[in-house]
N, CA and C of each residue as an Amber inpcrd file, in Angstrom:
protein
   408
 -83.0340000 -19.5660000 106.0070000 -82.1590000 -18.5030000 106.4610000
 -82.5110000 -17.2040000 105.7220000 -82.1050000 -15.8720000 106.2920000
 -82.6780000 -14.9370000 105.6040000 -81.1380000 -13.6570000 106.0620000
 -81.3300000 -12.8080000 104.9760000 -79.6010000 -12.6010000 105.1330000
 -80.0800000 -11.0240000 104.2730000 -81.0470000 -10.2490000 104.7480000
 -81.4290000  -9.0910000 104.0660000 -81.1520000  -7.7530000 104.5880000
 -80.4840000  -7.2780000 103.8960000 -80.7650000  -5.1310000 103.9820000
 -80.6510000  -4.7030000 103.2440000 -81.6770000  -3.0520000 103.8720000
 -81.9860000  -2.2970000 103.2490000 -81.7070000  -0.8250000 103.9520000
 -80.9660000  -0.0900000 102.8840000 -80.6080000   0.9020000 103.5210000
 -80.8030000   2.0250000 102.5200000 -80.8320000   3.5180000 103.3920000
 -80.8160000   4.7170000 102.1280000 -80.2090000   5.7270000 102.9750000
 -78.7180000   5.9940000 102.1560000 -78.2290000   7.1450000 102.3710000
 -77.2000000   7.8050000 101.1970000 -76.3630000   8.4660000 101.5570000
 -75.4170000   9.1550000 100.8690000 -74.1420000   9.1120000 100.8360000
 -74.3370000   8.7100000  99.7000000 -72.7080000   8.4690000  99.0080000
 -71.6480000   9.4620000 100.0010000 -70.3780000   9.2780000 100.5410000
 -69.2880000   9.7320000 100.8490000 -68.2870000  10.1810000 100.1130000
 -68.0790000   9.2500000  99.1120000 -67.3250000   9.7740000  98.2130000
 -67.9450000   9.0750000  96.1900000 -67.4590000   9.2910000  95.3030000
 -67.5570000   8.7120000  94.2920000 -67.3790000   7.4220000  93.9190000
 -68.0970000   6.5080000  93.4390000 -68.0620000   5.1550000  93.3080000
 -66.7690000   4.8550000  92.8110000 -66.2960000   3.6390000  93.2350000
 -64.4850000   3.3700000  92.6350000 -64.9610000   2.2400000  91.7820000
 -64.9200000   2.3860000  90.1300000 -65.3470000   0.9310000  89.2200000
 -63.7660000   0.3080000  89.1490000 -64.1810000  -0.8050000  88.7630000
 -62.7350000  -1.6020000  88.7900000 -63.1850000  -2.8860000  87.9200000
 -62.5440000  -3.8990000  87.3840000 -63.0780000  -4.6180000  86.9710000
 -62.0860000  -6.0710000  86.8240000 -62.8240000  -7.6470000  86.6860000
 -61.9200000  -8.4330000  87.9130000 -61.0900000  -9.2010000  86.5350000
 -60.4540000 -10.0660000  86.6890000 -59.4030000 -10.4320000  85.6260000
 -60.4480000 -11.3230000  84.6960000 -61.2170000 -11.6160000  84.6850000
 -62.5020000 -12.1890000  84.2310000 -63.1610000 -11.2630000  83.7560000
 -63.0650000  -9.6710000  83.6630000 -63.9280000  -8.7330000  82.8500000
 -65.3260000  -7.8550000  83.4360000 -65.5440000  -8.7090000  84.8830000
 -66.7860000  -8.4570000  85.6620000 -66.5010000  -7.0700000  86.3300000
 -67.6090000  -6.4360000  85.9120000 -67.3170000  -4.7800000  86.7980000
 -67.9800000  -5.0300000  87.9140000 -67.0060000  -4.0950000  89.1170000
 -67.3070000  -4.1110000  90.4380000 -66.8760000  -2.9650000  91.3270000
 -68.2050000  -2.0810000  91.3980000 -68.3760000  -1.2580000  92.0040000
 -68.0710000  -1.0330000  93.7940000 -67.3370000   0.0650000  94.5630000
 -67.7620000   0.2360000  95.5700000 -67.7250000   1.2250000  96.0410000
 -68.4120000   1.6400000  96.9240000 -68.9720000   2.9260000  97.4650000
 -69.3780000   3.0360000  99.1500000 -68.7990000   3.6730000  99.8890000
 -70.0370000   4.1620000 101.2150000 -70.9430000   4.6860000 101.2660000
 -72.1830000   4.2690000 101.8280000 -73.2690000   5.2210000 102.4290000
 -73.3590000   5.9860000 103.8040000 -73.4920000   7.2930000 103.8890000
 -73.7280000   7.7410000 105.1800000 -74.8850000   7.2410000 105.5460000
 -75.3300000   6.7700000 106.6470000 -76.7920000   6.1910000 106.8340000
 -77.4090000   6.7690000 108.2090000 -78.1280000   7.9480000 108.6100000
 -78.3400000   8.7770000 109.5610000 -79.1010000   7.6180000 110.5450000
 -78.5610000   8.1630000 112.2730000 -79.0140000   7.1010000 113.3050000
 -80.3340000   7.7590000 113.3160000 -81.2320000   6.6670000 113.8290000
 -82.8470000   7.6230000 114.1680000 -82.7200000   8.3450000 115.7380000
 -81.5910000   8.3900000 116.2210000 -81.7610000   9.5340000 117.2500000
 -80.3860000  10.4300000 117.8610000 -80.6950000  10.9110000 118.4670000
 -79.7170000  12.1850000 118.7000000 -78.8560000  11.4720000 119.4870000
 -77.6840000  12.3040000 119.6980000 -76.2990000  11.7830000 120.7000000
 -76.8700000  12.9190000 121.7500000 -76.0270000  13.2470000 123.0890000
 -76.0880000  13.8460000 124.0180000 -76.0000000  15.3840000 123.8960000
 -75.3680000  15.3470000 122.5750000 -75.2130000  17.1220000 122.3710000
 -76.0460000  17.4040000 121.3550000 -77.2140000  16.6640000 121.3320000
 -78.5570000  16.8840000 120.4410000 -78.2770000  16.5140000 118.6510000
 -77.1360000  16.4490000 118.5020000 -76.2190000  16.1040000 117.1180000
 -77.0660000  14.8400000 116.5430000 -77.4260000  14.3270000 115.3890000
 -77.8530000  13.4570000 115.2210000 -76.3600000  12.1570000 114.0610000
 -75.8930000  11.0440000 114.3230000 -74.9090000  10.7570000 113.7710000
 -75.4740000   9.7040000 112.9000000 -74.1910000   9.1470000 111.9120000
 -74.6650000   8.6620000 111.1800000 -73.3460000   7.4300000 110.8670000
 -73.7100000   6.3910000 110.1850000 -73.2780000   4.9060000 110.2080000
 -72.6290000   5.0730000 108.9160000 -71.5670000   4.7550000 108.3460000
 -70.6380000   4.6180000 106.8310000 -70.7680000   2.9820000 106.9830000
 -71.3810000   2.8560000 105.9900000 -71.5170000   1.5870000 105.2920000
 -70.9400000   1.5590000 104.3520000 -69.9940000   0.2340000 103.5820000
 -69.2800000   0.2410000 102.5360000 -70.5120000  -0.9800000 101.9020000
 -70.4980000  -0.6110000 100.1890000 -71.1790000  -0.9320000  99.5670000
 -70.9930000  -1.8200000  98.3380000 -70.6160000  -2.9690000  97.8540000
 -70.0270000  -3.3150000  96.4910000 -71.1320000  -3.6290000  95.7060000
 -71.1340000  -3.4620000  94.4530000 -72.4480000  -4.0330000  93.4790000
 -71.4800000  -4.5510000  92.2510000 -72.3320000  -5.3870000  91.6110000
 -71.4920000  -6.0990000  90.2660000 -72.1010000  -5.8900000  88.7930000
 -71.6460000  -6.2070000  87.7940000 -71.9420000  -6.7280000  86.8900000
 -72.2770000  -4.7960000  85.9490000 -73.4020000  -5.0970000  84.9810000
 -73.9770000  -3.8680000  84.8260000 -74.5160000  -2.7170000  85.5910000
 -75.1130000  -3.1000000  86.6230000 -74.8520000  -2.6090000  87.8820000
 -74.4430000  -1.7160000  88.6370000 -73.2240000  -2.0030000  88.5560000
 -71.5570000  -1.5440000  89.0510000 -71.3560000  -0.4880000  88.1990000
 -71.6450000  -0.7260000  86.5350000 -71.2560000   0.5720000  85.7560000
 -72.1730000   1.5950000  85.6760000 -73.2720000   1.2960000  86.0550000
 -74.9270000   2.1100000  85.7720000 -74.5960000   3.0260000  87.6100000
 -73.9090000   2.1830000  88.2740000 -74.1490000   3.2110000  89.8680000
 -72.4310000   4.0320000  89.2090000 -71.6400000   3.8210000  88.7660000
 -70.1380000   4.3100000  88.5380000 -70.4060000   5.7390000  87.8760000
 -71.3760000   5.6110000  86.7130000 -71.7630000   6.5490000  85.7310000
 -72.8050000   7.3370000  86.5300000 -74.0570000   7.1220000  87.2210000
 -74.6460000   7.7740000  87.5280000 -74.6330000   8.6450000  89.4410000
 -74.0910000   7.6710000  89.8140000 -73.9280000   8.2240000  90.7700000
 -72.8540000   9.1970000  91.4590000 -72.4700000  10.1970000  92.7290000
 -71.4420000  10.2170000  92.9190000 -71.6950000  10.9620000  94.5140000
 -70.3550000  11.5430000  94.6470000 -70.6760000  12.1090000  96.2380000
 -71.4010000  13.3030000  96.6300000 -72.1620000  12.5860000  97.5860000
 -73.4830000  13.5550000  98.1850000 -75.2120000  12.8570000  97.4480000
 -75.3140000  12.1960000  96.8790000 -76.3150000  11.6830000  96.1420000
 -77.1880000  10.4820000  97.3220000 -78.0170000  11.0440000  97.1020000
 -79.5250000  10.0910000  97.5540000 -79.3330000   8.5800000  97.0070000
 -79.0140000   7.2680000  97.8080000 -79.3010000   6.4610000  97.3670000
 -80.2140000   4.9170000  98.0860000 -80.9360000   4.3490000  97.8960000
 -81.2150000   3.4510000  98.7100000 -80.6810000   1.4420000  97.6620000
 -80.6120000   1.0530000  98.9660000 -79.5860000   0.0490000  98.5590000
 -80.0410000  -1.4970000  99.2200000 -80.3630000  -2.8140000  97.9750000
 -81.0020000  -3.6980000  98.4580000 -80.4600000  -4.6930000  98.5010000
 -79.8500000  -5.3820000  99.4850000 -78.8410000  -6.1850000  99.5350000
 -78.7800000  -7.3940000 100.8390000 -77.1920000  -7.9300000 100.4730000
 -77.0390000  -8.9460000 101.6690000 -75.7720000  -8.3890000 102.5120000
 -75.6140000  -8.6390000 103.8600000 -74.4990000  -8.6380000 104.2390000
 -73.5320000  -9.7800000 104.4200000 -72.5580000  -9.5230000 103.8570000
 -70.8430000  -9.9270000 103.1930000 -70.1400000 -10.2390000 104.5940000
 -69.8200000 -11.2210000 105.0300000 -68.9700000 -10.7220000 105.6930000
 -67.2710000 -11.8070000 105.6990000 -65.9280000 -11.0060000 104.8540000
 -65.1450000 -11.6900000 104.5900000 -63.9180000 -11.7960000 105.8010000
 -62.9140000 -12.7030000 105.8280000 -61.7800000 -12.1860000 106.7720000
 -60.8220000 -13.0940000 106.1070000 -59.2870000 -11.7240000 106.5200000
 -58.1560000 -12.2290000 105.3270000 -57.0040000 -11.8150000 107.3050000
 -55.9480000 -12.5550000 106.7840000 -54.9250000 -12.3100000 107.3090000
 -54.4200000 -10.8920000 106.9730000 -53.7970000 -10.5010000 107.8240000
 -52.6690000  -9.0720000 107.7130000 -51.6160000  -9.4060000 107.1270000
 -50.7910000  -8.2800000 107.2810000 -49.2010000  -7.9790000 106.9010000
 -48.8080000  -7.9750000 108.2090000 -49.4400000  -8.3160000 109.0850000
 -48.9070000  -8.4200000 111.0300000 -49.3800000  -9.5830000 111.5800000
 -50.1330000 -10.3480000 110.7290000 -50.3750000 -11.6680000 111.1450000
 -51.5810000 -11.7710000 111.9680000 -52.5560000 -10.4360000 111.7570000
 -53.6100000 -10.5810000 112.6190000 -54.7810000 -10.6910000 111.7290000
 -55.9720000 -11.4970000 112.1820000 -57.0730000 -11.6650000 111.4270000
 -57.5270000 -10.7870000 111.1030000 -58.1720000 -10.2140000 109.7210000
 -59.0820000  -9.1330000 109.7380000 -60.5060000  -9.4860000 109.1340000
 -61.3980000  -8.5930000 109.6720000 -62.6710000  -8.9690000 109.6120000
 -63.2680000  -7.5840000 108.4560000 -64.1070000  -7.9870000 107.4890000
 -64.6280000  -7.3420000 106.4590000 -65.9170000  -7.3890000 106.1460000
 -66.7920000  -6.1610000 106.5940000 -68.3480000  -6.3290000 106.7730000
 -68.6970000  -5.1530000 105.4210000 -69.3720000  -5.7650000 104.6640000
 -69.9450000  -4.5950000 103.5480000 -71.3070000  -5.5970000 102.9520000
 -71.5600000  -4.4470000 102.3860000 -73.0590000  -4.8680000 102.0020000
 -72.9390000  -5.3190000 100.5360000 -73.3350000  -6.4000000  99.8330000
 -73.4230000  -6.6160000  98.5380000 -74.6850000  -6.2270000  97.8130000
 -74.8050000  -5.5040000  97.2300000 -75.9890000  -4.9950000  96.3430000
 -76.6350000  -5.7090000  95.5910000 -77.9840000  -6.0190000  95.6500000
 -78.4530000  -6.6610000  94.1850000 -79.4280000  -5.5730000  93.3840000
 -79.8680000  -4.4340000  94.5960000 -80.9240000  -3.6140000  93.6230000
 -80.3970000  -2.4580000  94.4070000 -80.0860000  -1.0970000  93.5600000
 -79.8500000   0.0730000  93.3830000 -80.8960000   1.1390000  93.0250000
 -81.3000000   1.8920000  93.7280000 -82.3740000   3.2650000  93.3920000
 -81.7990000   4.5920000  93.4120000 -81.7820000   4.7160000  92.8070000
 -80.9920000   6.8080000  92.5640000 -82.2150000   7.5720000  93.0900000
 -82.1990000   8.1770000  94.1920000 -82.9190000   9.0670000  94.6300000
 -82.4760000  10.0090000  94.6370000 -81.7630000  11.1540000  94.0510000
 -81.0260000  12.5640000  94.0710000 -81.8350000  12.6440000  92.4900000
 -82.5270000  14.1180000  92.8510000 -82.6120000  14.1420000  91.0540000
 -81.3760000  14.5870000  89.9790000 -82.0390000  13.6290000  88.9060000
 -81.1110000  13.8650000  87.8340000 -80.2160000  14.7390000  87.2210000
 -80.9550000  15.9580000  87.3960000 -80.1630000  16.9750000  86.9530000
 -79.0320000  17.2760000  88.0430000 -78.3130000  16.6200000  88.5300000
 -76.7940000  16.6740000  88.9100000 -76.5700000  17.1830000  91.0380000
 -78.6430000  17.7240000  91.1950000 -78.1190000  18.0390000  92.4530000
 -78.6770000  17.0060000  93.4520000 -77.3940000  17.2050000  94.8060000
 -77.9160000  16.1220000  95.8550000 -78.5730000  16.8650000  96.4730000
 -79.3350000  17.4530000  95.7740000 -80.3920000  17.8210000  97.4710000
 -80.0600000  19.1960000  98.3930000 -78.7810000  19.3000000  98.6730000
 -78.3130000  20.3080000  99.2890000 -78.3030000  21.4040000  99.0260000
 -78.7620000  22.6180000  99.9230000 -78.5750000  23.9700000  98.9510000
 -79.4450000  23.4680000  97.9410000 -80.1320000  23.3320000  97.5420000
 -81.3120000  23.4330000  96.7740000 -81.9650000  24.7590000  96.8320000
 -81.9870000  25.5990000  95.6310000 -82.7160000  26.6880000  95.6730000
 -84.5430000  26.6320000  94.6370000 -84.0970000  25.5790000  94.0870000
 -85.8090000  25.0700000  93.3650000 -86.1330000  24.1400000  94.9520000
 -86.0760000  24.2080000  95.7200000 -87.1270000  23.9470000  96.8080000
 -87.4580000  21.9110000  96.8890000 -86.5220000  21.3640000  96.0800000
 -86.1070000  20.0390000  96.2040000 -86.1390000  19.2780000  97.9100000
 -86.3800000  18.3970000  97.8100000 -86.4840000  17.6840000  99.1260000
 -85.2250000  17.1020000  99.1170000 -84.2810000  16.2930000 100.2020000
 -83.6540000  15.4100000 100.5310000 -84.3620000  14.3080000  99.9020000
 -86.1510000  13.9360000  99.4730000 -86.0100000  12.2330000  99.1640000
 -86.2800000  12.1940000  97.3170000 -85.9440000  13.3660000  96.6730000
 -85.6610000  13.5630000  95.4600000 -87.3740000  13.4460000  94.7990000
 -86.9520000  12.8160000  93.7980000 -87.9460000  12.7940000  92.8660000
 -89.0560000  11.7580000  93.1600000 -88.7980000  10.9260000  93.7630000
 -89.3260000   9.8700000  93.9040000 -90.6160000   9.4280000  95.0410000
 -90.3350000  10.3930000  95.8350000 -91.6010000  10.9270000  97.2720000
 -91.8650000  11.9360000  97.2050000 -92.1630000  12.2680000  98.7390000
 -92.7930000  13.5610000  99.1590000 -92.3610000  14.0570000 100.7660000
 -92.3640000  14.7280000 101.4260000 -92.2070000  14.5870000 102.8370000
 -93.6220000  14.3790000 103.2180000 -93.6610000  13.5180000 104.6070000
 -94.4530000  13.5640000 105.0200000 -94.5470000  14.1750000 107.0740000
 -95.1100000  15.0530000 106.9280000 -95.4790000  15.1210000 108.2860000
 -95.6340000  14.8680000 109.7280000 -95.0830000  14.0720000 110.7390000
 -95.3020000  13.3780000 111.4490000 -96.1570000  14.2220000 112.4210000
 -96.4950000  15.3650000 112.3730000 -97.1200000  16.1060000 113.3640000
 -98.7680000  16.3980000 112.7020000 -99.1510000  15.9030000 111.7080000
-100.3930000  15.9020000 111.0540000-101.0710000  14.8920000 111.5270000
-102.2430000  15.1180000 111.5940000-103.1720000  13.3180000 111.6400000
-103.3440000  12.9080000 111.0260000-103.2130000  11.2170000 111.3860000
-102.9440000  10.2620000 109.9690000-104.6480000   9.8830000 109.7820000
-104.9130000   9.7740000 108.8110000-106.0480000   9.3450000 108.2560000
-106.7760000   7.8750000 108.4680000-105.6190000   7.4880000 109.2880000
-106.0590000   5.9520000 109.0210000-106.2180000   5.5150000 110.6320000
C-alpha cells in the first residue's frame, strides 16, 4: 500500500503548537496550495490544506514558520471521523507531516513585495523558464 504527499504552499495563518497530556508537541497549520490552471475568469485558485506535524518537528515549524511563508510538506493523508453535537458523522482529511522544508528566506520575508528581487521559491531554487529550450 502506498499512502504519500507532497505538497508546497503557504501558510494561511500561524502554526497553532499545543502539546498532548503525554508532553508530545503537535503542530497545525494550512497550506494554500495553487491549482495548475485558471477558473473561467482567468483567476488562478488555490486548495487549503490543513497540516499537523509532531514531536520536535511541531516546535522547529511553530518557531520558524508563520503566515505567508514558503513551505513544502512530506507526508501521509489522515483521514479521521468523530460524531457531532447533532449526531451527524464528521469526516476529517489533513495531512500528517513527517518532513518539513522552509522555503521563504530566513530573514523574515515571504516572498511578497520583495524589493531585493527574491523569488516566490526562496533560497533554495531558481525560476525556471518554460518558454526557453530545454537542453535535453
Amino acid at each position: 500500500m502506498l499512502n504519500r504527499v507532497v505538497l508546497i504552499g503557504r501558510l494561511t495563518k500561524d502554526p497553532e503548537l499545543r502539546y498532548t497530556p503525554n508532553g508530545v508537541a503537535v503542530a497545525s497549520f494550512t497550506l494554500a496550495v495553487d491549482r495548475n490552471f485558471k477558473n473561467a475568469n482567468g483567476e488562478r485558485e488555490a486548495d487549503f490544506i490543513p497540516c499537523v506535524v509532531y514531536r520536535q518537528l511541531a516546535e522547529l515549524c511553530a518557531n520558524y514558520l508563520s503566515k505567508g511563508k514558503l513551505a513544502a510538506v512530506d507526508g501521509r493523508l489522515q483521514v479521521r471521523t468523530y460524531d457531532g453535537q447533532d449526531g451527524q458523522r464528521r469526516w476529517v482529511y489533513e495531512i500528517v507531516a513527517e518532513n518539513v522544508r522552509f522555503l521563504s528566506p530566513k530573514d523574515g520575508n515571504s516572498g511578497h513585495g520583495s524589493s531585493s528581487g527574491a523569488s516566490d521559491v526562496g533560497t533554495y531554487g531558481h525560476e525556471v523558464s518554460l518558454d526557453d529550450d530545454i537542453p535535453f
